[in-house]
C-alpha positions as CSV (number, residue, x, y, z in Angstrom):
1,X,-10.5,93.3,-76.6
2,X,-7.7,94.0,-74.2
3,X,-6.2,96.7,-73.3
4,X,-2.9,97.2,-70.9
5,X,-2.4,100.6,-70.2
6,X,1.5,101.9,-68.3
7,X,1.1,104.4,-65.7
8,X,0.6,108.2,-66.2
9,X,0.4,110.9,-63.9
10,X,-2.2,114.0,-64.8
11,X,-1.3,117.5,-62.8
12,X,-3.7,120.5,-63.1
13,X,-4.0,123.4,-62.0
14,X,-6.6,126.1,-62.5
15,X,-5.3,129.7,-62.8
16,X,-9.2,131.0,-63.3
17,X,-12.6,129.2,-62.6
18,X,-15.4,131.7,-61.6
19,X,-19.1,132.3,-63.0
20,X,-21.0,135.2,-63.4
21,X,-24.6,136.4,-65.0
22,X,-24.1,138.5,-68.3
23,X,-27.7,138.9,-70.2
24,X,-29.7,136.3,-68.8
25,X,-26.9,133.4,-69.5
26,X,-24.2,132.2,-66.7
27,X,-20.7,132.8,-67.9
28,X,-18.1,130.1,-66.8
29,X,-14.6,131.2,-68.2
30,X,-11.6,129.4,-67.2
31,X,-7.8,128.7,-67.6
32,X,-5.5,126.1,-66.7
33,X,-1.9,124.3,-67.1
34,X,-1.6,121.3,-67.1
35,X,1.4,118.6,-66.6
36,X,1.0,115.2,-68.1
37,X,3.3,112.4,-67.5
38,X,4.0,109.3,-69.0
39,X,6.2,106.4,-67.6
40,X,7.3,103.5,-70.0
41,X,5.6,102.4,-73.0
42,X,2.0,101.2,-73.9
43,X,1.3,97.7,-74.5
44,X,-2.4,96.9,-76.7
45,X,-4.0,93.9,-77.5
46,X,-7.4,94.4,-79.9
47,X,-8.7,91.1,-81.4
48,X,-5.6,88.9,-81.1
49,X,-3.4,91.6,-82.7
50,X,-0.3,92.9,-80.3
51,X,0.7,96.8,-80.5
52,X,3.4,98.5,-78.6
53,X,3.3,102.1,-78.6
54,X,6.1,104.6,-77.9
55,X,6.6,106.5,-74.3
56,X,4.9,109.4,-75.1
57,X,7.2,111.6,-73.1
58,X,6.1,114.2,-70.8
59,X,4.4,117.7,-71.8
60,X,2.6,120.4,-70.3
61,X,-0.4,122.2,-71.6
62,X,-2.3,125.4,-71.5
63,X,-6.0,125.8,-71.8
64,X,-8.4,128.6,-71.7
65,X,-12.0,128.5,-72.4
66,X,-15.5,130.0,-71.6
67,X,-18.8,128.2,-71.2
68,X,-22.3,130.1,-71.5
69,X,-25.3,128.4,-69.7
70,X,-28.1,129.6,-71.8
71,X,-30.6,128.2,-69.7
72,X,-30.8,124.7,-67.3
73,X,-31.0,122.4,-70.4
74,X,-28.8,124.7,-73.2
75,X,-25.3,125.6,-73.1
76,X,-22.6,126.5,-75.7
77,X,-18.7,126.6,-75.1
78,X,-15.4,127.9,-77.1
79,X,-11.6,126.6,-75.5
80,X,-8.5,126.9,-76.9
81,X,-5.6,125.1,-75.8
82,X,-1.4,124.9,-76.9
83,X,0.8,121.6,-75.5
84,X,4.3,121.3,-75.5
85,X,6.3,118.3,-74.8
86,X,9.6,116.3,-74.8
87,X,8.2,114.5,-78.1
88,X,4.8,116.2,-79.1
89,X,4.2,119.3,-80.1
90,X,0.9,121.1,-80.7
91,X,0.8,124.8,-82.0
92,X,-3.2,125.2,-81.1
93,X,-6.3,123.3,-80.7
94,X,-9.7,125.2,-80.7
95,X,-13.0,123.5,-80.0
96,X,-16.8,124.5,-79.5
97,X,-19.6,123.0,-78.5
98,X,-23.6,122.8,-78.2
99,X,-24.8,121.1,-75.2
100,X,-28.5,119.4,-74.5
101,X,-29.3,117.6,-71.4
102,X,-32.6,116.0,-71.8
């Protein structure tokens, strides 16, 4: 497998980061844009087949989400996030999670 990737450039910034106690879990909540560049298209090589993806284009995205320590091992979280872009568009994304660390 090979894989040639064209540059990107990633900018974040965090509006809210912060943590506080609330019933005997740590709340995390956060929010965010974001700016994601891309420059040029995307060359891929996967077992001796050639694929040449699109530029991308550029977009910026929004993101909010809130994670709940439970304890040191347990943790849940909820995010939402919206991207627009030159050539993508995405209305809404939601996602949660369960977390374990052994």
């Amino acid at each position: 497998m090979h894989l040639i990737l064209k540059q990107t450039d990633t900018v974040r910034f965090r509006i809210l980061q912060t943590a506080f106690a609330a019933g005997g879990a740590t709340l995390h909540p956060y929010a965010g844009l974001y700016y994601v560049g891309s420059h040029g298209d995307t060359d891929t090589r996967f077992n001796n087949a050639h694929f040449k993806i699109a530029h991308a284009g550029n977009r910026f995205a929004a993101r909010a989400g809130l994670r709940a320590m439970l304890s040191p091992k347990h943790s849940l979280s909820a995010e939402i996030e919206t991207e627009q872009g030159s050539r993508s568009r995405r209305a809404y994304q939601a996602n949660i999670g369960y977390r374990f660390q052994w």
